[in-house]
C-alpha positions as a Markdown table, in Angstrom:
| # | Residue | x | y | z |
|---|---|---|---|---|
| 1 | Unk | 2.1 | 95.0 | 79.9 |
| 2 | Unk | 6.1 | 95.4 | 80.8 |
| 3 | Unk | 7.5 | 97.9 | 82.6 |
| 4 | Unk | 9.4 | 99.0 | 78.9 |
| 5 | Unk | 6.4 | 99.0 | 77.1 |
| 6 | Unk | 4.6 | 101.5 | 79.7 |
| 7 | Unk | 8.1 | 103.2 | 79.2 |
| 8 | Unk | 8.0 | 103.8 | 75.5 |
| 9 | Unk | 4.3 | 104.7 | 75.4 |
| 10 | Unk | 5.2 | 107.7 | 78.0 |
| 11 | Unk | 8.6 | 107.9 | 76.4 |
| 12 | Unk | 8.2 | 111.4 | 74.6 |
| 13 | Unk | 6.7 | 113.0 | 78.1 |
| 14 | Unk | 8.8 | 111.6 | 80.5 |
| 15 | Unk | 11.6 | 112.7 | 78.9 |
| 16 | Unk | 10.7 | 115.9 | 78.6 |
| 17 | Unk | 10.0 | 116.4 | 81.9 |
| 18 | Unk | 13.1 | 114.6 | 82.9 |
| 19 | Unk | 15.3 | 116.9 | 80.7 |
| 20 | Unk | 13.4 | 120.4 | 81.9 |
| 21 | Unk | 14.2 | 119.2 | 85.7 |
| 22 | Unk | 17.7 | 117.8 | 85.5 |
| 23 | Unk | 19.6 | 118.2 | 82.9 |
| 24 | Unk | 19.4 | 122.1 | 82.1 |
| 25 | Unk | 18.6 | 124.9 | 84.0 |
| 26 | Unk | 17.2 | 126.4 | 80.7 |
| 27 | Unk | 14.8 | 123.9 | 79.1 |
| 28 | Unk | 13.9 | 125.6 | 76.2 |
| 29 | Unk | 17.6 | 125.1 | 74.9 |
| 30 | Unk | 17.1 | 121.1 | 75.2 |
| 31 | Unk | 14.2 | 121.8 | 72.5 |
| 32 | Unk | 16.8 | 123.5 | 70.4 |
| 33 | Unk | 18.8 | 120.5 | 70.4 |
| 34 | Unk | 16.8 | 117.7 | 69.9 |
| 35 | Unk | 14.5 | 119.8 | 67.3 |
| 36 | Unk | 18.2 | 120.5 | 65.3 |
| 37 | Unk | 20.1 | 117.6 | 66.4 |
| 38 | Unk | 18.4 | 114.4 | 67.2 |
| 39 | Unk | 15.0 | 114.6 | 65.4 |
| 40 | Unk | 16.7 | 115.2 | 62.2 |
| 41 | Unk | 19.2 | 112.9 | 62.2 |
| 42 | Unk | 19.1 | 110.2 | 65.1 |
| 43 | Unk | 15.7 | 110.4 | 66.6 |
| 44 | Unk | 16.3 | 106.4 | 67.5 |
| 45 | Unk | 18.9 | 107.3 | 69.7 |
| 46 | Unk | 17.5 | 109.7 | 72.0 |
| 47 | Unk | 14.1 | 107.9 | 71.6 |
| 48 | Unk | 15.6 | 104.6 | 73.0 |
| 49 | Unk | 18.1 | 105.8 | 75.7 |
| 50 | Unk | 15.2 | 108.2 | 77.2 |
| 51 | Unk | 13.2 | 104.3 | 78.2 |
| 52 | Unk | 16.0 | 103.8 | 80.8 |
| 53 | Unk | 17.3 | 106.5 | 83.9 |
| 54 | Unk | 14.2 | 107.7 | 84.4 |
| 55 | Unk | 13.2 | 104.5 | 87.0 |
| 56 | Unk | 15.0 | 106.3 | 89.9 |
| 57 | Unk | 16.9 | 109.6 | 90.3 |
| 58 | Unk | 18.2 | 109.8 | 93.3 |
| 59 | Unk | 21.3 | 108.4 | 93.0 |
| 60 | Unk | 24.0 | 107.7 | 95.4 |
| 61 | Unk | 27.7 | 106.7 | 94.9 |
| 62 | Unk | 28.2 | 103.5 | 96.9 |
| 63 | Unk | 28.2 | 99.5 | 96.3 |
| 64 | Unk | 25.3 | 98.3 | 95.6 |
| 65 | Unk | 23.6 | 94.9 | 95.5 |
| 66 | Unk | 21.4 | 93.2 | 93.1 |
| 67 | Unk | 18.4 | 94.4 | 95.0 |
| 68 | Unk | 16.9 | 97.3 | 93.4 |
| 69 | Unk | 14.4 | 100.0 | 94.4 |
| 70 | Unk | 10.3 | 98.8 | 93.2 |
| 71 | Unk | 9.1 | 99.2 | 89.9 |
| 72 | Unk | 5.5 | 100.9 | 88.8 |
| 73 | Unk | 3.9 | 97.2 | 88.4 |
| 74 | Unk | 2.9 | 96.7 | 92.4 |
| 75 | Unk | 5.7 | 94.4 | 94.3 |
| 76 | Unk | 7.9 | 93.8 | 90.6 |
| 77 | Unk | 11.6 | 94.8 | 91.6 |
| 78 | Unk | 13.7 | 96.8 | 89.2 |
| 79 | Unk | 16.4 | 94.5 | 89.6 |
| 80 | Unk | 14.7 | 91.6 | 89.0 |
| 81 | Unk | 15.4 | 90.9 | 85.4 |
| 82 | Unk | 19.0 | 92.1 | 86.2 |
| 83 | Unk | 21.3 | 88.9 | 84.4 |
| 84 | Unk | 22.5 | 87.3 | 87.7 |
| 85 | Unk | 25.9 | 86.8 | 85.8 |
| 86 | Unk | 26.2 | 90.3 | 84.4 |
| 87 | Unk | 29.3 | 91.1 | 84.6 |
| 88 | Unk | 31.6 | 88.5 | 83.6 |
| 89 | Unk | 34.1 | 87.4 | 86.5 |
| 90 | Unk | 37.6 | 88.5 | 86.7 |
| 91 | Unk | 40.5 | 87.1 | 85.2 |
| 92 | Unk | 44.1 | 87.3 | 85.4 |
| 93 | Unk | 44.3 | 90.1 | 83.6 |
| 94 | Unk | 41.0 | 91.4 | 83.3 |
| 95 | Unk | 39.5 | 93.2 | 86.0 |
| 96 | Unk | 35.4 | 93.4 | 85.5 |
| 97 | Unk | 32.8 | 96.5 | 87.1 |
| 98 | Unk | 29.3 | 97.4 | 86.5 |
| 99 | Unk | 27.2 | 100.7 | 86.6 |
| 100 | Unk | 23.4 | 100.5 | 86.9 |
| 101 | Unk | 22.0 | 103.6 | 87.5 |
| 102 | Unk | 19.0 | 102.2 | 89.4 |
| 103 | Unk | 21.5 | 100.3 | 91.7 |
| 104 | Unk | 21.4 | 96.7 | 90.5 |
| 105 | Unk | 25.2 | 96.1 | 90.1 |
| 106 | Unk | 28.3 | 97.3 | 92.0 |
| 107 | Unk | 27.9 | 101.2 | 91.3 |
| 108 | Unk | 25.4 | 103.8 | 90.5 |
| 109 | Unk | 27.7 | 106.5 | 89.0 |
| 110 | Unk | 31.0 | 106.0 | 86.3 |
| 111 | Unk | 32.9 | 108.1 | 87.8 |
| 112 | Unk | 32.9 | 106.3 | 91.4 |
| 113 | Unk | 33.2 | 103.1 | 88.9 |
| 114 | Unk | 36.2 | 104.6 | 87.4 |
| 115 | Unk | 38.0 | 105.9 | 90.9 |
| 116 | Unk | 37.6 | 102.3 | 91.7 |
| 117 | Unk | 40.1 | 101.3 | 89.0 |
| 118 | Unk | 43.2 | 102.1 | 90.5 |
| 119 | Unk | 46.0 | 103.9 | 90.1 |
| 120 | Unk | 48.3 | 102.8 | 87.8 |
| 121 | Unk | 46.3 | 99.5 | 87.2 |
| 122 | Unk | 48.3 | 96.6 | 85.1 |
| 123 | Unk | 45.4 | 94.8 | 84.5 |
| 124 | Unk | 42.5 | 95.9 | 82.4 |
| 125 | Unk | 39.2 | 97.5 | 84.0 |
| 126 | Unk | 36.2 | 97.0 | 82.1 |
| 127 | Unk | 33.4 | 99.1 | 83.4 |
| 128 | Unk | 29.9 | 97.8 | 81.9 |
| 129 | Unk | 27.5 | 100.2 | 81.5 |
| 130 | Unk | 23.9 | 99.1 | 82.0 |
| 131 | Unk | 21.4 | 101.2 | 79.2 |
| 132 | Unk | 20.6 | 104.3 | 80.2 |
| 133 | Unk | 21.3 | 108.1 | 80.5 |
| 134 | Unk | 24.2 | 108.9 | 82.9 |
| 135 | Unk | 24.2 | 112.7 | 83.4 |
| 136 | Unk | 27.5 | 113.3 | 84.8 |
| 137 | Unk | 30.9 | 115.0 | 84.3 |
| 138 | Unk | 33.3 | 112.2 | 84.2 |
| 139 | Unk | 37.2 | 112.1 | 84.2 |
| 140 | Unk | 39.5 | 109.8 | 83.8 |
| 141 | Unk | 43.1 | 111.1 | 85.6 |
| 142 | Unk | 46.4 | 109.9 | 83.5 |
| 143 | Unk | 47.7 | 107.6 | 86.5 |
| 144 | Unk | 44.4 | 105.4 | 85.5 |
| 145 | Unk | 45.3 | 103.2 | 82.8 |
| 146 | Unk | 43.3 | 100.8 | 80.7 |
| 147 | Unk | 40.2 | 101.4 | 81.4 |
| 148 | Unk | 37.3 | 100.3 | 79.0 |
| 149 | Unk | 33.9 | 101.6 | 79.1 |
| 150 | Unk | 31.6 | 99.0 | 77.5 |
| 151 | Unk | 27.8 | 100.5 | 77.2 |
| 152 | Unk | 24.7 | 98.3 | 75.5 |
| 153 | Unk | 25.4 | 100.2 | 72.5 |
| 154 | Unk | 25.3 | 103.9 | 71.3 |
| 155 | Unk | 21.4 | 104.2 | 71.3 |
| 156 | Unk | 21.0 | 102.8 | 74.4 |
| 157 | Unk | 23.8 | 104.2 | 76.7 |
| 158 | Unk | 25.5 | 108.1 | 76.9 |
| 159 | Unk | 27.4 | 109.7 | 79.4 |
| 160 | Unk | 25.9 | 113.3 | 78.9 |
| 161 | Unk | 26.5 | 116.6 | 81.2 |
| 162 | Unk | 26.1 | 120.6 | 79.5 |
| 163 | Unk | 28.8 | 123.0 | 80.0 |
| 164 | Unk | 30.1 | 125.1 | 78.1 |
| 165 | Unk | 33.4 | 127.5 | 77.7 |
| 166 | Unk | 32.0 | 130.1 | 79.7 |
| 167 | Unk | 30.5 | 127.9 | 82.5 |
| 168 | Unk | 33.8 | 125.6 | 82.4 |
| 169 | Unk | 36.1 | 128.7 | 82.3 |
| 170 | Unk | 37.4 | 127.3 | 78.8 |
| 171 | Unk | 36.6 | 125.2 | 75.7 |
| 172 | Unk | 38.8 | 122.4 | 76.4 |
| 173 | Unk | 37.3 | 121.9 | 80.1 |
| 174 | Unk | 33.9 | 122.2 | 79.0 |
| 175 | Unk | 34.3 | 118.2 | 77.7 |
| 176 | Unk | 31.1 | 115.8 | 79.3 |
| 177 | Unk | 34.2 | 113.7 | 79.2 |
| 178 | Unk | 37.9 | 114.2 | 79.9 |
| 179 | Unk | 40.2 | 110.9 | 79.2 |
| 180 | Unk | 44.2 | 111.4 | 80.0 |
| 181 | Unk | 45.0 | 107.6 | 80.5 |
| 182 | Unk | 46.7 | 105.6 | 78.3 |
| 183 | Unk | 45.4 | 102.4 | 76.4 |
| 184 | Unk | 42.0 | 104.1 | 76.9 |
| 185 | Unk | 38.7 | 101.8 | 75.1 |
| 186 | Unk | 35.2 | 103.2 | 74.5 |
| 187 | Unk | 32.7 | 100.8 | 73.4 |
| 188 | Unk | 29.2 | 101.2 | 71.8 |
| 189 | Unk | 28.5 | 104.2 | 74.0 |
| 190 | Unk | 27.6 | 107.9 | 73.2 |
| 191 | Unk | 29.0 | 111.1 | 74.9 |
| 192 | Unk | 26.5 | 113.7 | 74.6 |
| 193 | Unk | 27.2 | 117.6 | 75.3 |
| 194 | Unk | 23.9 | 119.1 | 75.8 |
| 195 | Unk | 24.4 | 122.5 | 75.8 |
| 196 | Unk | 22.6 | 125.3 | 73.7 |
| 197 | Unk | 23.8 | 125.3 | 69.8 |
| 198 | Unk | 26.6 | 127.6 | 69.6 |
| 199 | Unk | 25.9 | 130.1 | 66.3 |
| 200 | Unk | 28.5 | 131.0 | 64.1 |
| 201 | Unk | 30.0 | 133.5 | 65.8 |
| 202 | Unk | 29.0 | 133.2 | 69.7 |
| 203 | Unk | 31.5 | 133.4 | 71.7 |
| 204 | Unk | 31.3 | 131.2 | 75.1 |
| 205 | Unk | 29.1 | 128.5 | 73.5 |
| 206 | Unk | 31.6 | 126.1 | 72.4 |
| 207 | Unk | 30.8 | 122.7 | 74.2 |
| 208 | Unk | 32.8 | 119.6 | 73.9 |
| 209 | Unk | 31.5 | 115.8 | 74.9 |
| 210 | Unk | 34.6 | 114.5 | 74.2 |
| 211 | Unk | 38.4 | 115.3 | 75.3 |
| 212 | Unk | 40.4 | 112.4 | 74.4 |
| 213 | Unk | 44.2 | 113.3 | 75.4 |
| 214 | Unk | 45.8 | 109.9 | 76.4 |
| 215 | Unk | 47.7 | 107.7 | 73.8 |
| 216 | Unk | 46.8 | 105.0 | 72.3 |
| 217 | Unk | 42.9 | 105.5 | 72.5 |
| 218 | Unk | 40.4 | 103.2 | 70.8 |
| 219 | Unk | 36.3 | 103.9 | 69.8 |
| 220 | Unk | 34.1 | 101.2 | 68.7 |
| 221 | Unk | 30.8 | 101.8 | 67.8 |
| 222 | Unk | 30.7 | 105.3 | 69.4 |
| 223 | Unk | 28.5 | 108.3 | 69.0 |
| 224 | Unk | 29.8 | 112.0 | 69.7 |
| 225 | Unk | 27.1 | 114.3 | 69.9 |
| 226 | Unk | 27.4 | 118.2 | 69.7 |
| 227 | Unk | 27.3 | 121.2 | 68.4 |
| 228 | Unk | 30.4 | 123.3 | 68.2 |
| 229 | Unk | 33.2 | 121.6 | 68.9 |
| 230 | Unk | 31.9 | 117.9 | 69.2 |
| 231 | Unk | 35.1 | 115.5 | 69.4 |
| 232 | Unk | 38.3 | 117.5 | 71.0 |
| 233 | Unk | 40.8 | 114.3 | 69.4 |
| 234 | Unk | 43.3 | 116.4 | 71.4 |
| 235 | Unk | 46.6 | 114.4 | 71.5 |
| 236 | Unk | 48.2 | 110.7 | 70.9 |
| 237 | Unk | 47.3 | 108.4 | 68.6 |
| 238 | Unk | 43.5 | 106.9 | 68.3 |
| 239 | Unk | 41.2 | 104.8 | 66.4 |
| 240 | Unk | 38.0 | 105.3 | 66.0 |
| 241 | Unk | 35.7 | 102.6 | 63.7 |
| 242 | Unk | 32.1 | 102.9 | 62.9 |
| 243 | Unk | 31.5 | 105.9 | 64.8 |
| 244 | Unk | 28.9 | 108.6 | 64.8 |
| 245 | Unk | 30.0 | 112.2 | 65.3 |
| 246 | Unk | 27.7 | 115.2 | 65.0 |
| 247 | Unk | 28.3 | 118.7 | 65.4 |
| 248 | Unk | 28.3 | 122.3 | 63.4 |
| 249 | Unk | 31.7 | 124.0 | 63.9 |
| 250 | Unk | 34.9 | 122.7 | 64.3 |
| 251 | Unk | 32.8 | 119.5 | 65.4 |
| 252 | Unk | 36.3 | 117.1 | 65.0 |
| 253 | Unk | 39.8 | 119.2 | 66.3 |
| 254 | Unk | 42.8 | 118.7 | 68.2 |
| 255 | Unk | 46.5 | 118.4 | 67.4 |
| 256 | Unk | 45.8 | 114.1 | 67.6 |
| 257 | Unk | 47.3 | 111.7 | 65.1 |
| 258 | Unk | 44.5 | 109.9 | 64.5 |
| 259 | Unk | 42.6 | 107.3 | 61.6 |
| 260 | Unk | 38.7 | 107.6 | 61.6 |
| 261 | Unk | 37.7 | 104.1 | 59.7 |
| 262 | Unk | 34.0 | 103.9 | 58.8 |
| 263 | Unk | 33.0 | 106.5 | 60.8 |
| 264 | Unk | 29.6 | 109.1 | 60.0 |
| 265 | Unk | 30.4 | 112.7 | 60.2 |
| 266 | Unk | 27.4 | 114.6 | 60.5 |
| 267 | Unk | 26.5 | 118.2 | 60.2 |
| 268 | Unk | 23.6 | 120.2 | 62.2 |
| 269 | Unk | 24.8 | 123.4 | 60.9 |
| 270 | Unk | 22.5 | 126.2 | 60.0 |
| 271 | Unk | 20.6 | 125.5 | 56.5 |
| 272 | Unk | 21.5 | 128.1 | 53.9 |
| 273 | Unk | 19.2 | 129.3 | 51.3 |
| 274 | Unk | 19.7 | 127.9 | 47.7 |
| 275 | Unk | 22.2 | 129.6 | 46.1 |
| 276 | Unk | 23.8 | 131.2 | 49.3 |
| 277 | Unk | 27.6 | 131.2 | 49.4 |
| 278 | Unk | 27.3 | 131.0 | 53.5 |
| 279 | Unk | 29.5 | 129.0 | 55.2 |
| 280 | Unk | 27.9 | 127.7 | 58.2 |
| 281 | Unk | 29.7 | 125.0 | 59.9 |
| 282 | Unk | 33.3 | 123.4 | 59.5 |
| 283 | Unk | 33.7 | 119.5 | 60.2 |
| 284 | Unk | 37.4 | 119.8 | 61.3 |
| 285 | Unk | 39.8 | 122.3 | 62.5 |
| 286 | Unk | 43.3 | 120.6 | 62.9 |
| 287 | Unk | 45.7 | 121.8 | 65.6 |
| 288 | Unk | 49.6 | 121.1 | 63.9 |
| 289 | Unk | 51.7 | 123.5 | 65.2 |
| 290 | Unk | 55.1 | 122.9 | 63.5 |
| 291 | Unk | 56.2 | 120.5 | 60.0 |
| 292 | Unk | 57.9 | 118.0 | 62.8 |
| 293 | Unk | 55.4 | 117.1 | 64.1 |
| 294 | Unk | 53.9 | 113.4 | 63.2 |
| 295 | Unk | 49.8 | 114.7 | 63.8 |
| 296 | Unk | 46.9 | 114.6 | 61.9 |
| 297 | Unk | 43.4 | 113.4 | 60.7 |
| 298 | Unk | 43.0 | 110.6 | 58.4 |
| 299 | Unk | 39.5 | 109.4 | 57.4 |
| 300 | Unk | 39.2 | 106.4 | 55.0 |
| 301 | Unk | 35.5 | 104.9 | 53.9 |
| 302 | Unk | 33.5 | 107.2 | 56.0 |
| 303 | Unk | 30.4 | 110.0 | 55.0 |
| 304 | Unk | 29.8 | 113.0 | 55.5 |
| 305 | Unk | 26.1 | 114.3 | 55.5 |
| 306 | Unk | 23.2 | 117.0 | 57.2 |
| 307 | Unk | 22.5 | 120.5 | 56.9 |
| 308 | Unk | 24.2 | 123.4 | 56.3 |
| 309 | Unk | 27.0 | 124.7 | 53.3 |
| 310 | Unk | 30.2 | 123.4 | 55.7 |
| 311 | Unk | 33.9 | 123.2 | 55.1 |
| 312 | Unk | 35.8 | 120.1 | 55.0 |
| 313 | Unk | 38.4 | 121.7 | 57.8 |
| 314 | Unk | 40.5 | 124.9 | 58.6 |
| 315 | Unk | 43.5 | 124.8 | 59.1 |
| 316 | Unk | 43.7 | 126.2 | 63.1 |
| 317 | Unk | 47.3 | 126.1 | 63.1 |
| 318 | Unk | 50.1 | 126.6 | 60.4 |
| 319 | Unk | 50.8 | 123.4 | 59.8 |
| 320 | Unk | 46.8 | 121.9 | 59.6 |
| 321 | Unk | 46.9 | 118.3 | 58.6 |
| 322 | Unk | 43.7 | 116.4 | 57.1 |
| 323 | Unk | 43.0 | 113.5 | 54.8 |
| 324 | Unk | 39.8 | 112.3 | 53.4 |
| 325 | Unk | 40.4 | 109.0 | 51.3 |
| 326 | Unk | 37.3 | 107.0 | 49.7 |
| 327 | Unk | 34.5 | 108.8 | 51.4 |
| 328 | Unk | 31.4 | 110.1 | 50.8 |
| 329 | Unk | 29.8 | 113.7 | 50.7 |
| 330 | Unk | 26.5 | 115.6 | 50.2 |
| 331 | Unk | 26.3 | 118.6 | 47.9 |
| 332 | Unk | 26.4 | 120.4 | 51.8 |
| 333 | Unk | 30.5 | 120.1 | 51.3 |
| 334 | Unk | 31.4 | 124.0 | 49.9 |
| 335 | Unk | 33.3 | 123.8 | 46.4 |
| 336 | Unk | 36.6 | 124.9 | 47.9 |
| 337 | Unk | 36.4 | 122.4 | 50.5 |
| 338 | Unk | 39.1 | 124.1 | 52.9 |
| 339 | Unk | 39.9 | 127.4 | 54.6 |
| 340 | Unk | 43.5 | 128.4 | 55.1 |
| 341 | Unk | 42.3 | 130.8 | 58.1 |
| 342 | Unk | 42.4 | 134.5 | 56.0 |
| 343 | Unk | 46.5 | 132.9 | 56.0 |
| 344 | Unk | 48.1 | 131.8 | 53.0 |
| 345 | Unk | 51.3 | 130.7 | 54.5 |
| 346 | Unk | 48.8 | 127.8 | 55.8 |
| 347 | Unk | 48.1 | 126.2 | 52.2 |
| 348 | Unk | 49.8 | 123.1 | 51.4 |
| 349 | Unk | 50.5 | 121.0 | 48.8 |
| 350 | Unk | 51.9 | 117.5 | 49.7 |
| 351 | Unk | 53.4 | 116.0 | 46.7 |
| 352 | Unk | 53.6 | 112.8 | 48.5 |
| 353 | Unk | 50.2 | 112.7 | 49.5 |
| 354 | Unk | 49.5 | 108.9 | 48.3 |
| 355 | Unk | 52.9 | 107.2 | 50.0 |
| 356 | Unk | 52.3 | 109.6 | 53.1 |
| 357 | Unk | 48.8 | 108.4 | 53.2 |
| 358 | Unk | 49.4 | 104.7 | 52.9 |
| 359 | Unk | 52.3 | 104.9 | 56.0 |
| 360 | Unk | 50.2 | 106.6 | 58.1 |
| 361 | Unk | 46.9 | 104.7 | 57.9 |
| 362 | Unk | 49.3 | 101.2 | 58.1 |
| 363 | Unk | 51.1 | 102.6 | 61.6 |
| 364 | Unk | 47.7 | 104.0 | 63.1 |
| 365 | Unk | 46.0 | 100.8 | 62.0 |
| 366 | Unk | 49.0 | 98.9 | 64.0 |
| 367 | Unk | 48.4 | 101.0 | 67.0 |
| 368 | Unk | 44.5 | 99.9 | 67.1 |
| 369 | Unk | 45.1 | 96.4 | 66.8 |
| 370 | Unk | 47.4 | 96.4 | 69.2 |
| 371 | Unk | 45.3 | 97.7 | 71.4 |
């Protein structure tokens, strides 16, 4: 019998053992979120990346080679499956790390993988993520430039830490991840904020696993996982394709100008009895502060799904901009679709809505591919 297969048969335990003793100093709240969050929606995902992380704890922040700590099986090595050319070499213009967690490539942590970049880097840094849960608070400054985290894929690889506006003095501090750089790439990773579920209401509770305030940003193949406020898209202009985001309230905001392209946008708000005219979660809360300025959210070919009665978006500033286009959406979307804030001023009618759709989504689109 593997080592993974003992993994998955313990899988449910371990994990809960693991996230009572790290992760939270309240374990009940993990509970919460995995009863509201994962179970009902992506139970693969946290099923799969709790098999990996749990080898060896005891982490330290330094070079590392490919000769890891034992396994359970008597004499196997942890390392010892490790692909001996994993990552790929340098080139020219590539720059390659790697993050193992159980110390079988260069470092044990992304953030000491990240401060390993360089400032002001011209080449690109691609930081490859081994499977597996990385519970830290990760930033990357604005004088670090193109930097890609590549994980093995959202189920099997998250960045994932827990505060939240009171413990981080702040909502937007309170991200498991803060990105500032330009040309910033995030590949088939998640970025999990496991903090208690904010109710409607509560105030403190807001917890962000993603701040994404550099330019020209780019998500593959992400998953954003959260409860109230999810995905700060804060500033610049991003791209994010086939994407999971999940959340309650406000679970998408920020002032960014950014195109969501076959992305799924789902809601663990609180159910509402049949009949009930509750609102109960909001999937986007725009940040536009002024009719100059060249912001908003565009989502083309994406779905929207979960529990709750929700709002499509409020409009958080005056000058709110949002723009669903050929997507899909559960009978948990309200009738009226939008709030305006208890402010009329902030309802808009854009008589140009199809020609300023179709210039946007062709200038973000430029953007991505460039990158």
């Amino acid at each position: 019998m593997t080592f993974k297969t003992v993994c998955l048969t313990l899988l449910s335990v371990i994990f809960a053992a693991f996230i009572s003793t790290q992760l939270l100093p309240n374990p009940p709240c993990i509970k919460d979120f995995i009863n509201l969050a994962f179970t009902s929606f992506s139970p693969s995902i946290i099923s799969t990346l709790s098999i990996y992380n749990i080898l060896d704890h005891h982490q330290h922040n330094h070079h590392h080679h490919h000769h890891g700590p034992k396994g359970p099986q008597s004499g196997s090595l942890i390392c010892d499956d490790f692909p001996p050319d994993f990552p790929p070499p340098d080139t020219n213009t590539i720059s390659n790390l790697c993050v193992d967690s159980n110390g079988c490539c260069n470092f044990t942590t992304v953030q000491s993988a990240i401060d390993a970049a360089g400032v002001f880097s011209q080449k690109r840094t691609i930081i490859w993520m081994t499977p597996g849960i990385y519970y830290e608070k990760v930033m990357v400054p604005k004088t670090w430039p193109n930097i890609t985290l590549q994980g093995q894929g959202m189920e099997f690889t998250a960045i994932v830490w827990n505060d939240t506006a009171n413990s981080s003095h702040g909502t937007f501090y309170s991200a498991s991840i803060q990105v500032f750089s330009a040309n910033f790439i995030a590949k088939n990773i998640s970025f999990m904020n496991v903090a208690p579920i904010a109710n409607p209401g509560d105030f403190g509770g807001q917890a962000v696993a993603m701040r994404i305030g550099g330019d020209q940003a780019a998500f593959w193949g992400c998953g954003f996982f959260g409860g109230q406020d999810t995905l700060h898209d804060d500033k610049g202009r991003h791209y994010f394709r086939d994407c999971f985001i999940q959340g309650s309230i406000d679970f998408i905001f920020g002032n960014a100008r950014s195109l969501y392209e076959n992305c799924q946008l789902i809601s663990i708000a609180n159910p509402v009895p049949v009949g009930s005219k509750t609102i109960t979660g909001v999937v986007t809360a725009h940040g536009r502060t002024s009719a100059t300025e060249n912001t908003g959210f565009v989502f083309v070919n994406c779905s929207i799904g979960g529990t709750g009665r929700i709002w499509l978006g409020r409009a958080w500033k005056p000058f709110s901009r949002v723009i669903f286009a050929y997507t899909s959406m559960t009978e948990i979307i309200s009738p009226e679709g939008w709030s305006d804030y208890n402010d009329p001023t902030r309802d808009q009618y854009c008589p140009k809505l199809s020609t300023s759709l179709l210039s946007f989504l062709l200038e973000n689109t430029k953007i991505a591919l460039w990158i």
